[in-house]
N, C-alpha and C positions, 0 to 999 in steps of 0.2 A: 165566916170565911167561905165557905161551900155557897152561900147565894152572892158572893162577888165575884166566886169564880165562875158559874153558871149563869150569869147576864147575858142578852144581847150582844153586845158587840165582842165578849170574850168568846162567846161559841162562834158568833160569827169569822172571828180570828183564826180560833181555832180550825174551823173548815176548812181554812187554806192547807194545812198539813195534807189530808189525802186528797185534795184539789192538787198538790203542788204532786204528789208520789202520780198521779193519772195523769198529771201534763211530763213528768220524767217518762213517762212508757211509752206516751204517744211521740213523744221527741225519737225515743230509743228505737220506735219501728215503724216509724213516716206516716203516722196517724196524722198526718197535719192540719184536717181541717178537725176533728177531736182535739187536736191537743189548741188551734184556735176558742174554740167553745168553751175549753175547760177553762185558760189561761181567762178567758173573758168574764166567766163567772168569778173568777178567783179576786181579776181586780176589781171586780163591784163591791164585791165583799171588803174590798180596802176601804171602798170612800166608804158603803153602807156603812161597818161599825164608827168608823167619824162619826159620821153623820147620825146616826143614831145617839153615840156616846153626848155629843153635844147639845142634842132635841134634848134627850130626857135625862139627864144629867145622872149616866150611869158610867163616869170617870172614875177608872179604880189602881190602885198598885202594880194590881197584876195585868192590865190590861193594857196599863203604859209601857210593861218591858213586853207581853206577848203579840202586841200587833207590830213592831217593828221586828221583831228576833221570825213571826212567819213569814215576814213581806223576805225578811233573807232568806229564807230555806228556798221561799218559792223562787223570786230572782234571781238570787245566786244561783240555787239548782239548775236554774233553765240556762243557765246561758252557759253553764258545765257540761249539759249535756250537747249545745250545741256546738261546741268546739271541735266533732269530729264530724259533722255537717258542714261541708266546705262553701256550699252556694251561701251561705248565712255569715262569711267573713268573719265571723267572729273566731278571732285566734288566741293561742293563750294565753299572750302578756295582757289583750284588752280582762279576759276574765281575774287574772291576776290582782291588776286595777280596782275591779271594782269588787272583788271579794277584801282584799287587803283595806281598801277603806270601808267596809261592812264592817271588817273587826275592828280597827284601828277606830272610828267614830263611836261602835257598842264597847270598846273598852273604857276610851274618854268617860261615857257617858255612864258608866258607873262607876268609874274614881271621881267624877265631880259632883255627881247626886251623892256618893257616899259622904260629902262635906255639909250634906245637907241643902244644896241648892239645885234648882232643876234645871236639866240640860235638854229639853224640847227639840225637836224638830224646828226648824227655819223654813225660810222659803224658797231658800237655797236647795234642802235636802230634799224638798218637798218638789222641787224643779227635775232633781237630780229623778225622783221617784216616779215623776210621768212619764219622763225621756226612757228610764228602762223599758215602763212597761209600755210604750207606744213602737220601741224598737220589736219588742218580744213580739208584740202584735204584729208588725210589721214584717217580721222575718216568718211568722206562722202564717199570715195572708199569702207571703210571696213563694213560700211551699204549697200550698195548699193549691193555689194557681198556677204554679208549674207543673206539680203533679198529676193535675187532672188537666192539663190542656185548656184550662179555660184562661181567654183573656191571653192573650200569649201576646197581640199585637201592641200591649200596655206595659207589660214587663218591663222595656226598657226605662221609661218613665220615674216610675213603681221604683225598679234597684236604685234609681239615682237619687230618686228620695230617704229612700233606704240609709244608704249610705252617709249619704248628709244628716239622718239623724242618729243616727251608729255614734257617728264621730262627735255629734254637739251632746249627745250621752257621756259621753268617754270625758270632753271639758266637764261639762257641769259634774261629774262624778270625784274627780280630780279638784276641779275647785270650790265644791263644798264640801269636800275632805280637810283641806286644807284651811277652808274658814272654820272648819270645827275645831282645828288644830290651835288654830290665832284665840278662839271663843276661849276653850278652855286654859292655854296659856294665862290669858286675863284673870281667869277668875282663878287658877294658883298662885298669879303673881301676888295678888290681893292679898 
């Protein structure tokens, strides 16, 4: 047990916890090109343990429920803390959204592996997964460039891009909630 929970991709999992508590501080005191860097290592850290776990075939129990249960601490976290960041539009029915489908798909997903069948990730949630963290990135670039004055003549740009991908977040969050919903319906109807 102890050398499945100390693998590669589990520790690397694991780093997101105080990766995610040093992107909450720098959200909470306008560190924002720190809380940029942190956020950036955190999601490399997403694909490295994949991608790791899949090279060297180090797929485990605990490493199936701890790499989705940190990717929420860290994205949910971030986008809690930035609901009193007003340039960042995120208000608090979008965090609502998309915490309420973090539990509502992590509850699914252990009432239907509890039957014994596996309830994986899709491509869908996997969509839903880049869109945050490109948003997260997006809103820490466009702090970090207001803040310091650079680039000021591209802002406008930038926000509208922003924006647009805010909101196709907000879809794909909603409706890969909702195909988890239809998924696991199927396999209780069964």
């Amino acid at each position: 047990m102890p050398s499945e929970l100390w693998n590669v991709p589990n520790c690397l999992s694991l780093s997101r916890l105080p990766l995610a508590a040093g992107l909450f501080a720098c959200i909470a005191t306008d560190a924002w090109l720190l809380g940029l860097i942190i956020f950036s290592i955190a999601a490399f850290t997403d694909w490295l343990d994949g991608w790791w776990a899949r090279r060297f075939k180090q797929f485990t129990a605990i490493g199936r429920s701890l790499d989705p249960l940190t990717d929420k601490v860290l994205i949910g976290g971030a986008f809690i803390y930035l609901i009193p960041v007003k340039e960042s539009l995120v208000l608090p029915w979008m965090t609502t959204v998309i915490i309420s489908r973090e539990l509502l798909v992590t509850g699914l997903r252990g009432m239907v592996e509890a039957t014994g069948v596996k309830f994986a990730a899709d491509w869908f949630g996997k969509l839903k997964t880049f869109l945050q963290c490109v948003v997260l990135i997006g809103v820490l670039l466009l702090q970090t460039l207001r803040t310091n004055g650079w680039f000021v003549e591209v802002l406008t740009p930038l926000e509208w891009a922003y924006v647009i991908l805010l909101y196709a977040m907000l879809i794909a969050t909603v409706g890969s909630g909702v195909q988890y919903v239809v998924k696991a319906a199927r396999i209780f109807s069964k």
